[in-house]
C-alpha positions as CSV (number, residue, x, y, z in Angstrom):
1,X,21.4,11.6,42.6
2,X,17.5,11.5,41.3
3,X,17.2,12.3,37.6
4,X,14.1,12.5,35.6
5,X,13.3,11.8,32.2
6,X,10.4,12.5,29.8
7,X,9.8,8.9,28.0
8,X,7.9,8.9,24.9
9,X,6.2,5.3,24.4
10,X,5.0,3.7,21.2
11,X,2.9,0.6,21.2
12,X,2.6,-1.8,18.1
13,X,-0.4,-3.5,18.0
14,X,-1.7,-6.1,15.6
15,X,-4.8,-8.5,14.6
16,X,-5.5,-11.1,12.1
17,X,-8.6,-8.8,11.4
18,X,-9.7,-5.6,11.2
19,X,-13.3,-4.5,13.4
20,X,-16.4,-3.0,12.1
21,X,-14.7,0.3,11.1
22,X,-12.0,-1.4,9.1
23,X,-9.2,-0.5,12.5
24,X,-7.6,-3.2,14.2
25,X,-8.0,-0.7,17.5
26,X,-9.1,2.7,17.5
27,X,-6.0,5.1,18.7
28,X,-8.5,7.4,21.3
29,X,-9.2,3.0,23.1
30,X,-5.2,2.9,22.9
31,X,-4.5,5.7,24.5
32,X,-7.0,5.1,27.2
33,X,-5.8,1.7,27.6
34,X,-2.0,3.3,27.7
35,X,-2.8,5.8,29.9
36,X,-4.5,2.9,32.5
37,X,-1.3,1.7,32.6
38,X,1.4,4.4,32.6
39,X,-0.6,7.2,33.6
40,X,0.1,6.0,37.6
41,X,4.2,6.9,36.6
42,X,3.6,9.8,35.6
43,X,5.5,13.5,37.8
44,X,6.2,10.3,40.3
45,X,9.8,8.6,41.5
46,X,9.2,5.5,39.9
47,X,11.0,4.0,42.1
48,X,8.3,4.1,44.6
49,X,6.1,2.4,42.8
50,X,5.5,-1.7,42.2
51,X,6.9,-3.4,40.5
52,X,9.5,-0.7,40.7
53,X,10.0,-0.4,43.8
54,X,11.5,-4.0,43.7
55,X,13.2,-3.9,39.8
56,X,15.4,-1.8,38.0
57,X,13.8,1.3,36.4
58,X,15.7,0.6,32.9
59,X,14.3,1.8,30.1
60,X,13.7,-2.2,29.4
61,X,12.3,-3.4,32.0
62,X,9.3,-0.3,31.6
63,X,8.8,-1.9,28.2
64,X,8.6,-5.1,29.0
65,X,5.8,-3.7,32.5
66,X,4.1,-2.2,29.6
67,X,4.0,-4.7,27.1
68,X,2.6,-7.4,30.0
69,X,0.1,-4.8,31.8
70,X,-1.1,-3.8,27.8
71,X,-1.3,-7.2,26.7
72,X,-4.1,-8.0,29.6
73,X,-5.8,-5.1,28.6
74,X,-6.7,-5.2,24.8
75,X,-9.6,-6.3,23.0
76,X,-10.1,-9.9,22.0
77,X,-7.7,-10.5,19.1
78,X,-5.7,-7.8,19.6
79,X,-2.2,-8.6,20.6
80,X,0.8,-6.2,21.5
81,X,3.4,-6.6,19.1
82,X,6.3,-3.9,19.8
83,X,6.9,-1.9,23.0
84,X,9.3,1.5,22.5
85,X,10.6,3.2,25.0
86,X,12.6,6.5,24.0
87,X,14.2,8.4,26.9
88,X,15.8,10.6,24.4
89,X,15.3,11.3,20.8
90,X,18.4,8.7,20.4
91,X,18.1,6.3,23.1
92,X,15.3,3.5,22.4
93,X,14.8,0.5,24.3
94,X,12.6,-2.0,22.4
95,X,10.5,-4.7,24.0
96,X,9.4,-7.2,21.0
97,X,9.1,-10.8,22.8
């Protein structure tokens, strides 16, 4: 039977340096760059969508989509360091390559 579930993602990221304002990225450019990514998943069957429609939909393997789709995303010498991926204030999945 189809069940839904409300994930709450964190992203890690890191630099060697910090920009102009002192930030290694501003948290309103993450979240835009976030919701590029996820936004397409969400009220949807994942299921129906690539690369899920092909994949499991574990809480893992949405990590690890994130942390690839993220990391081609991000400002020069930024880098994704830590993918979370809580389906339930108890159950994390963590994608830290």
């Amino acid at each position: 039977n189809l069940h839904g579930h409300n994930y709450r993602v964190r992203v890690h990221v890191s630099s060697a340096t910090l920009d102009e304002l002192g930030m290694v990225i501003d948290f309103a450019d993450l979240k835009r760059i976030v919701d590029e990514v996820l936004g397409p998943f969400d009220h949807r069957v994942i299921n129906d969508l690539p690369p899920f429609d092909r994949r499991n939909t574990t809480a893992e393997l949405l990590a690890e989509f994130a942390w690839e789709e993220l990391s081609k995303r991000l400002p020069a010498g930024r880098s994704v360091r830590r993918v979370e991926v809580w389906e339930t204030e108890t159950s994390c999945a963590i994608y830290e390559p």
